[in-house]
VEXTI-642114 format. One line per field, with one value per residue (C-alpha): residue number from 1; residue in three letters; x, y negated, z. Coordinates in nm, 2 decimals. Layout:
N
pos [NUM|...]
code [ALA|...]
u [X|...]
v [Y|...]
w [Z|...]
END
This chain:
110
pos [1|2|3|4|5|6|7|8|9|10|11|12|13|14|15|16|17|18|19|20|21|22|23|24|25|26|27|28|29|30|31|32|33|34|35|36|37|38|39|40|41|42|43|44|45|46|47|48|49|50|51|52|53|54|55|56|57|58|59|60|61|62|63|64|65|66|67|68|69|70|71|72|73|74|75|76|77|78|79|80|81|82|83|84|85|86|87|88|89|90|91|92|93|94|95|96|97|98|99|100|101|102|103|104|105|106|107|108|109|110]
code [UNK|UNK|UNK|UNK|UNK|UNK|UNK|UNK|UNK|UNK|UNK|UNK|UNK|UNK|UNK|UNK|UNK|UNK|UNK|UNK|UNK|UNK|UNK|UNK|UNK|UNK|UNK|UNK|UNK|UNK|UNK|UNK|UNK|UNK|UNK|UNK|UNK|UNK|UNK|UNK|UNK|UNK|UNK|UNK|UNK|UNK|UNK|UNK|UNK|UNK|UNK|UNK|UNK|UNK|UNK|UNK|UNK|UNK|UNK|UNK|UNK|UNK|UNK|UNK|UNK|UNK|UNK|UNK|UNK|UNK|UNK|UNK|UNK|UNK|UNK|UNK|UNK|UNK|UNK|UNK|UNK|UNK|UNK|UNK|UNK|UNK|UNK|UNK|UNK|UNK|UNK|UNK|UNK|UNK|UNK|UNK|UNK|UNK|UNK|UNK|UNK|UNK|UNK|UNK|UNK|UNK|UNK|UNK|UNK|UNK]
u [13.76|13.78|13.69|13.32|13.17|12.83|12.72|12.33|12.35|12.61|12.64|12.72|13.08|13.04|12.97|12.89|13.11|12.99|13.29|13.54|13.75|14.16|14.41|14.42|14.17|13.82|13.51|13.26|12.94|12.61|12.59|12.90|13.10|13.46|13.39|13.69|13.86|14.11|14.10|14.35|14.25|14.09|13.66|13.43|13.17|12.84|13.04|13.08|13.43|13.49|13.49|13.66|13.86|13.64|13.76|13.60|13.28|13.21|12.86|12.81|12.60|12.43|12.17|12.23|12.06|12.31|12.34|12.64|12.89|13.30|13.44|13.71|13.92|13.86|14.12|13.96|13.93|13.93|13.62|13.34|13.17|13.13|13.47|13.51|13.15|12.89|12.49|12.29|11.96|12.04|12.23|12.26|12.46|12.80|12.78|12.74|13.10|13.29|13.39|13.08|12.83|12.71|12.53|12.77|12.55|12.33|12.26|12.03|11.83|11.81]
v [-11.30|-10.95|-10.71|-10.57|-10.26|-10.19|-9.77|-9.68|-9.35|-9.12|-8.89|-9.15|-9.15|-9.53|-9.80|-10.19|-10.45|-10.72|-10.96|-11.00|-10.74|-10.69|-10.42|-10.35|-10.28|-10.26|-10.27|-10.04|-10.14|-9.92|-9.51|-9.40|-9.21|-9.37|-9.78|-9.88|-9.73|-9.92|-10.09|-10.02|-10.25|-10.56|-10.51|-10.78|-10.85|-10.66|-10.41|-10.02|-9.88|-9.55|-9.36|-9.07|-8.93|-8.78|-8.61|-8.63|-8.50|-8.60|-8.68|-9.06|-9.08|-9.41|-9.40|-9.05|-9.03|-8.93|-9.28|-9.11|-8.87|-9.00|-8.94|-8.98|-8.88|-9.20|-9.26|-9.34|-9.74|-9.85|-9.96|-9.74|-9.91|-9.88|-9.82|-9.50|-9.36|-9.30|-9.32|-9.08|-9.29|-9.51|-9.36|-9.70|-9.80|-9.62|-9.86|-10.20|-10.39|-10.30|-10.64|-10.86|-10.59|-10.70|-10.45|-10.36|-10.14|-10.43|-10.25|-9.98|-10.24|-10.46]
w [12.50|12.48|12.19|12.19|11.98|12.05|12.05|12.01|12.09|12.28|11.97|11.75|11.59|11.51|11.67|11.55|11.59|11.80|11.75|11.44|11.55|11.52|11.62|12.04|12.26|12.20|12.52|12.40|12.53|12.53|12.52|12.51|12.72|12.70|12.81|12.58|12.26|11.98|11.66|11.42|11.13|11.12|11.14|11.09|11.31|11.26|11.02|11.19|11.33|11.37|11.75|11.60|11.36|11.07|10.83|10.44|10.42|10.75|10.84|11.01|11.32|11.40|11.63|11.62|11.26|11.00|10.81|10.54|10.46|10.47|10.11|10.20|10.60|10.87|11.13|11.45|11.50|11.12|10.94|10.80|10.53|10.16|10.08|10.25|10.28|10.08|10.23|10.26|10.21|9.93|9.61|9.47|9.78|9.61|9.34|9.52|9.56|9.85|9.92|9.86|9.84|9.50|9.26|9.02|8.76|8.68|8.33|8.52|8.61|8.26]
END
């Protein structure tokens, strides 16, 4: 089965991974104007990849809404989630574990 990365909106620079993803090619389905792209790290399914290269402070388009800001530079095809950005509509999002997505400042809360 082939790769699949799903794109909202043609001025996104992410799109959502529709399969567990690993390095090659990728089929980008939806608005976008390239139909195929690559990974270059392992993405999990329903997790974003990038479409581009974005440097740090870059802002992240999904849906074309700005969704975050890269704190650090994102190679085209890796993964774009908590460990390399930071959201623009949550500020607790920053703190939650990038690997299970648990709250981590649990003594805000208390």
């Amino acid at each position: 089965m082939k790769q699949r990365l799903f794109v909202l909106h043609r001025a996104d620079n992410v799109g959502t991974a529709l399969d567990d993803l690993e390095k090659g090619p990728v089929a980008i389905i939806g608005e976008y104007d390239l139909k195929e792209t690559e990974c270059v790290e392992s993405v999990k399914f329903g997790h974003k990849m990038a479409l581009e290269d974005l440097p740090a402070g870059a802002e992240i388009r999904k849906n074309n809404v700005v969704i975050a800001r890269a704190f650090k530079a994102i190679q085209s095809g890796q993964m774009v989630h908590l460990h390399n950005i930071e959201s623009q509509f949550d500020e607790r999002a920053s703190t939650l574990d990038t690997d299970t997505g648990a709250p981590t400042d649990e003594d805000v809360y208390q």
